[in-house]
N, C-alpha and C positions, 0 to 999 in steps of 0.2 A: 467833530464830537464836542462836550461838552467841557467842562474844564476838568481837569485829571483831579479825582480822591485827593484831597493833600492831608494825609492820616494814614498809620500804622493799621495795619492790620488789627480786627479788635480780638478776631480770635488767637489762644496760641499758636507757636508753631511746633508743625510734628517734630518728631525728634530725627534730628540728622545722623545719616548711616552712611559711612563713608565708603567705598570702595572702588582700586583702582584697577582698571582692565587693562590689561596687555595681551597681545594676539603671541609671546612668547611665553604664559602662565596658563599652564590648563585651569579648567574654573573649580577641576574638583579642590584647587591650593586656594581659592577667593574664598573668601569669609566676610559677609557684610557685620560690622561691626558697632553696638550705638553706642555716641559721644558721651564721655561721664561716667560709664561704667566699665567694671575691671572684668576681662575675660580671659581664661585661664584655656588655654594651649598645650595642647598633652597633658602631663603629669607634674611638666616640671617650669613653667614659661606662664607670667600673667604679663597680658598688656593692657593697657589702659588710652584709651583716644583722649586725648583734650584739645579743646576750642583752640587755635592758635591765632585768631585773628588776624587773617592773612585775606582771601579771596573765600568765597562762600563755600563751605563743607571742607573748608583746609583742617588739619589735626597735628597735632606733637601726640609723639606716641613713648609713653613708658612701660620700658621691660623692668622685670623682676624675676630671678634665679638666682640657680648656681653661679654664675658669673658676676649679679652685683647687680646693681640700679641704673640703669639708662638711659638717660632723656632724649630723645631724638627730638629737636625742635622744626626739622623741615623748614618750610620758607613760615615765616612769622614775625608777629609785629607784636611787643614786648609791651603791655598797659598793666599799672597798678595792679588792676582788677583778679593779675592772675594769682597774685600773693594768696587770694581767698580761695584757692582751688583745692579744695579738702584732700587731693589725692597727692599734692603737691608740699601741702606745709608741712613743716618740723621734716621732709623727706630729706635721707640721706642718699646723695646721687655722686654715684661710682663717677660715670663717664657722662658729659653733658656734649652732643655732638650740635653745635651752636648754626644756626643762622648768620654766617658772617657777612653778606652781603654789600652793607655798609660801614664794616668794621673800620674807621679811621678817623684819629681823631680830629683833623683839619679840613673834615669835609660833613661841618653840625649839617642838621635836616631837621625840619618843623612837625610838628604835628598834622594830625590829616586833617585837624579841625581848620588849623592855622592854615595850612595849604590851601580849603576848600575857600576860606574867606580870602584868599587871594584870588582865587578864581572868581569869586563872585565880584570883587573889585575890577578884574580886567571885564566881565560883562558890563559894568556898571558905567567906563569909562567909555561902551562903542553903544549907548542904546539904539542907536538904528541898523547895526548889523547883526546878520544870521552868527548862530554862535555851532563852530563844528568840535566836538571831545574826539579826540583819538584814545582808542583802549584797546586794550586785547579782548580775547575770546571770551575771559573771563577775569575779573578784576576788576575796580574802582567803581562800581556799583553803586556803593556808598555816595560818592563824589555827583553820582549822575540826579539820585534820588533828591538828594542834600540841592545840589543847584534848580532841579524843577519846583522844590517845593519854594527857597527863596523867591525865584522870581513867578509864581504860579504860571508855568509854564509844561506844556505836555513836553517829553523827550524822544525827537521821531529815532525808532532803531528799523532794524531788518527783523523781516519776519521769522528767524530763526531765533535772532535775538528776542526779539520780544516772547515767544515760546519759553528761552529759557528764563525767561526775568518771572514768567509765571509761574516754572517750576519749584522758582529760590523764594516765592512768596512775598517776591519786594513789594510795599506803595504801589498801587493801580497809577502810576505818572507816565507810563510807557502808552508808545502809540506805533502803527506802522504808516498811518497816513500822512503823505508828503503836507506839507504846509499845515498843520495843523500845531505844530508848536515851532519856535524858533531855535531851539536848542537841539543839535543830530548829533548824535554818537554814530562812531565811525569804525574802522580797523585803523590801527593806528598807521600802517604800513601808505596811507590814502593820505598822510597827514605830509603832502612835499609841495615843492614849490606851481608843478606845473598843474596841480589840483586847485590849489588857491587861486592861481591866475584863470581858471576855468570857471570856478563859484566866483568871483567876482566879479566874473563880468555877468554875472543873472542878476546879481545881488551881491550890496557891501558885507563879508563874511572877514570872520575871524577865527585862528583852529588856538584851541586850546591843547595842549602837548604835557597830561599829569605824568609826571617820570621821577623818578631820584637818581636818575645816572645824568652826568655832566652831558648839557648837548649847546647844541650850535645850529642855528638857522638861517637860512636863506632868505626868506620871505619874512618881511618885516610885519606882517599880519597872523606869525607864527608866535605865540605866546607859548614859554615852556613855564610850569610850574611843579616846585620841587615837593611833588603826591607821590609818594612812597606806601606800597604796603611791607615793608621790609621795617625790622627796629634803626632805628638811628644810631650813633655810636654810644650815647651817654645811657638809650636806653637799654642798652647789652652792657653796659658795665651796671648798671643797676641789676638788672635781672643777675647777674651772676652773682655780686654781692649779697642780692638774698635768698639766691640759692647753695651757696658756695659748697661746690661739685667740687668731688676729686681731682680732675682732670675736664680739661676745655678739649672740642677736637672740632675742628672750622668744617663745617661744608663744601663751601664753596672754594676751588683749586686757586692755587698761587696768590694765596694771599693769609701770611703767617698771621695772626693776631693772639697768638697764647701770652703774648707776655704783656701784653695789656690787663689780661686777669690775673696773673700770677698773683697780685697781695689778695686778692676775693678768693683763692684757695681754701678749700676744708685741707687740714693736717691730718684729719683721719687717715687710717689705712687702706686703701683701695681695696677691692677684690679683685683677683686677676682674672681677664677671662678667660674661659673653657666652652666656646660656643662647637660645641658638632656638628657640621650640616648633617642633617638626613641623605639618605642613598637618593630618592630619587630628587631633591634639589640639585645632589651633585651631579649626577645622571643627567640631569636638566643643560646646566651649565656646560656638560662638555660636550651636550649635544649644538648648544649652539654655538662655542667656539669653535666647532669644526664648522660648524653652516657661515659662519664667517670669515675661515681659511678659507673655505671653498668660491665666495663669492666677492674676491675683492674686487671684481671693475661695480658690483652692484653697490659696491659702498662709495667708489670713484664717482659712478656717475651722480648718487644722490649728492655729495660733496658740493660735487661742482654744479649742480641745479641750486645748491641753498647760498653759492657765493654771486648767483646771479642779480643786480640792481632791483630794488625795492622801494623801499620806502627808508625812514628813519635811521641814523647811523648811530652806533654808539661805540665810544671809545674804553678801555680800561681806564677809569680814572684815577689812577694810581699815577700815570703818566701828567695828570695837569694839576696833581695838588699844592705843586710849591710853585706853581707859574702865577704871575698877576691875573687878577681877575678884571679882565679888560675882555669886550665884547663889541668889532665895530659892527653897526649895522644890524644890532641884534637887541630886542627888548628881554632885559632879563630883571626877573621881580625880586627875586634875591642877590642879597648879596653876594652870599657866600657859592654861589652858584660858581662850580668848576668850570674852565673853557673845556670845550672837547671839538675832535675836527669833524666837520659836516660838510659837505657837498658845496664848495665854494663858486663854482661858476654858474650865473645863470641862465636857466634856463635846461639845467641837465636833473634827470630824476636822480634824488637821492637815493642812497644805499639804506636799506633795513637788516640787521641781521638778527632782530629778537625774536622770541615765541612767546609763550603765555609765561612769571611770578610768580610753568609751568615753568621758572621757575622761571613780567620784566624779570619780568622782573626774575633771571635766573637765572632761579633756579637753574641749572645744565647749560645757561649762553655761554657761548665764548668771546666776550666783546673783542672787538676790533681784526677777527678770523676776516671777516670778507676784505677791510682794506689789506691787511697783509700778503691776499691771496691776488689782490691784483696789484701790488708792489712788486711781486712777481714775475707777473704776465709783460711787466715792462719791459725786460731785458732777454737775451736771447739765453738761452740756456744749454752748458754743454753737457754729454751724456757721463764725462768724465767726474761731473760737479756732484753726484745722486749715490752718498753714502749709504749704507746699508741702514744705518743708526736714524734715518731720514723718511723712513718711510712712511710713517706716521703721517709726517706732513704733509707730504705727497699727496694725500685723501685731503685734504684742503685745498689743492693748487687748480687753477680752469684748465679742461682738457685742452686747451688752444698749447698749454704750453706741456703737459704730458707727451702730445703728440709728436713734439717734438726730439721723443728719447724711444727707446726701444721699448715695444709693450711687454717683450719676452722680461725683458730685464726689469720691470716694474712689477709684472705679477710676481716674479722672483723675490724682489725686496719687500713686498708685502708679506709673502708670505713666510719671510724672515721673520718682520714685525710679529704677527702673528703669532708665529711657533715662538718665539724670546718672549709673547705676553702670555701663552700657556706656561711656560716654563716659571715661570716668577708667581 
C-alpha cells in the first residue's frame, strides 16, 4: 500500500458516548451518556462525564445531590488542560475518589511526550531492525500514531485491531498487511523471551515494552519504557492542590496515599453522605451474592486458569522502591526506573498477569497474585494449615495444590468467606 495519511483527521470528531456493558446489569439500568454535558438522574442526582485522558472514551464522572459533590476520577492521567473544564472550576468537591495508581513519591514518571521520544530514540539506535510495541486491548494508541507518523511508517495491527483504530477515528497509519510497515503492535502478553528468539531469527527485531509499573527482562532485545497512562505522583499532587476536595479516597487497594494530600485539603465543611440504593439495585446485588455462594469451584477454576504462565510479569512496586536501582543484563532508559522480579532463567516463558488501564494498567490487577500463587505450589501443603479466615486466598492458589485438601472442606470455607462478606 501506499504510505499511511500522516495528518489528523480534517473533519471533527463525533461526540463520544460512553457506556459500559456488563452481562451482570440488565440494559434497561445502561444509559449512553455524552461527554461535557450534565445529566440529571431521577429528581434528585446530576452526573456529568468528563474527558479523563486516559485510554480512548475513558470518563471521570461528577455526582451532584443530597449527599455533596463527587469526583470519581477512574483510571486518568492529570494535564493542565483540565483546570479549563467549565464544570470543574471554582467547584466545590465533598469526596474526590482519586486515581492512585502511581501514588508515590520515589517512583517520578515522565510524560507521555517525553516517554514517546524515548521510544523514538531506542528505534533510532537499531535502524535495521523490525520494531514490535506490546499493548493491551486498548491503550497507548497515542504512542503507536505519534511513532508511525515520526518515522513515516505504516503500523502492521490485527484485523480486529485495526477495526477498532477505525472506530476511535485515529490517523489512517494502521495497516493489516504483513510487511508493509516495520513497526507491529502486538498483545503485550507476546512480548517474552521465546517470541524474540523466534522474530529474530526471520529478522533483526526489537520489542518495545510502554509500561509504568517496575519491570525486569530477559531478552536483552526487550526495551521497557516508562509510558504511563496513569498521573504521575507530582501530577496528583497538583490536581488536588487545585481542586482542593474535602476529603481524598484512593482507588486502587493497599496503598494509603491521603496523607500526602492532607495540606491541599478544602477546611470547608463536608456534606455527609445519604446515598439510598433503589430496591432493585439492591435486589440486583443479592441476587448475585447468592450466584456467587452457590458457585465457588466456578470461581476456583477461573482463579487458577488466570495464574496460568503468560507473558509479562509485574511486581507491586512498593516492594522495590528503596532497593538500588541496578539492572544486570537489562537495558533500562530511565533512571529512576524500579527493579521488579521477571522470569530469570532462560529460556522459560514468562508470567503475565495484566488486563487492559481496564484498568495496565489497573485498574482491578493484582500485581504479583500469580507469583504468590506459585510460591505456594512449592511446598506440600497440610489440611490442618487452611483457616477459615483464608478462604479468600484459596481462589488464588493452582488446583495442583487445592487438590491436595478436602474438597468438602474447601467448599465449606468459601462459603464461610462468602456468608462473612454478605454479612459486612
Amino acid at each position: 500500500p501506499p504510505r499511511p495519511v500522516l495528518a489528523a483527521r480534517s473533519s471533527p470528531p463525533r461526540p463520544v458516548l460512553t457506556a459500559r456493558l456488563s452481562p451482570q446489569v440488565p440494559t434497561c439500568w445502561i444509559r449512553p451518556l455524552e461527554v461535557g454535558q450534565s445529566h440529571v438522574l431521577g429528581k434528585e442526582v446530576t452526573v456529568t462525564l468528563l474527558d479523563s485522558n486516559h485510554c480512548p472514551g475513558s470518563v471521570m464522572f461528577l455526582f451532584e445531590g443530597a449527599f455533596g459533590t463527587i469526583l470519581y476520577t477512574g483510571d486518568f492521567r492529570y494535564t493542565s488542560t483540565m483546570q479549563g473544564e467549565p464544570a470543574l472550576r471554582g467547584r466545590h468537591i465533598d469526596r474526590l475518589y482519586l486515581d492512585n495508581t502511581h501514588c508515590h513519591p520515589h517512583r517520578p514518571l515522565p510524560s507521555r511526550q517525553h516517554a514517546t521520544r524515548q521510544a523514538a530514540h531506542v528505534i533510532r539506535m537499531h535502524p535495521r531492525h523490525q520494531v514490535v510495541i506490546g499493548v493491551y486491548s486498548l491503550g497507548k494508541e497515542a504512542l503507536l500514531v505519534d511513532l508511525a507518523m515520526e518515522f513515516s511508517t505504516w503500523v502492521v495491527v490485527s484485523p480486529w485491531r485495526l477495526e477498532q483504530m477505525r472506530l476511535l477515528e485515529l490517523p489512517d497509519v494502521f495497516t493489516t498487511e504483513e510487511g508493509a510497515g516495520w513497526i507491529r503492535a502486538v498483545d503485550i502478553t507476546e512480548i517474552r523471551w521465546d517470541t524474540l528468539v523466534s522474530w529474530n531469527t526471520l529478522h533483526p527485531t526489537i520489542a518495545i515494552l510502554p509500561t509504568g509499573r517496575p519491570v525486569k527482562v530477559t531478552h536483552p532485545n526487550i526495551y521497557p519504557i516508562l509510558y504511563s497512562d496513569h498521573s504521575s505522583f507530582s501530577e496528583l499532587c497538583e490536581f488536588v492542590k487545585w481542586l482542593k476536595p474535602c476529603s481524598v479516597i484512593p482507588i486502587v487497594r493497599g496503598s494509603i496515599c491521603q496523607a500526602y494530600f492532607q495540606k491541599y485539603l478544602s477546611s470547608a465543611p463536608q456534606a455527609l453522605p445519604d446515598l439510598k440504593i433503589p430496591k432493585p439495585v439492591q435486589e440486583s446485588a443479592q441476587q448475585q451474592s447468592k450466584r456467587k455462594a452457590q458457585e465457588p469451584r466456578r470461581l476456583l477454576k477461573r482463579a487458577a486458569r488466570h495464574s496460568v504462565p503468560r507473558g509479562v510479569v509485574y511486581e507491586s512496586p512498593e516492594k522495590h522502591t528503596e532497593k538500588s536501582e541496578e539492572s544486570v543484563g537489562v537495558k533500562v532508559l530511565q533512571q529512576n526506573c524500579c527493579e521488579s522480579a521477571f522470569c530469570s532463567e532462560e529460556g522459560r516463558t514468562c508470567c503475565h498477569t495484566g488486563e487492559e488501564e481496564g484498568k495496565e494498567e489497573l485498574s482491578g490487577e493484582q500485581p504479583g497474585v500469580a507469583r504468590a500463587a506459585s510460591a505456594v505450589s512449592q511446598a506440600p501443603v497440610s489440611d490442618e494449615h487452611f483457616p477459615a479466615g483464608f478462604a479468600g486466598q484459596y481462589l488464588l492458589t493452582p488446583l495442583n495444590v487445592l487438590k491436595q485438601n478436602s474438597s468438602q472442606k474447601f467448599d465449606k470455607l468459601v462459603e464461610d468467606f462468602f456468608r462473612r462478606g454478605e454479612a459486612s
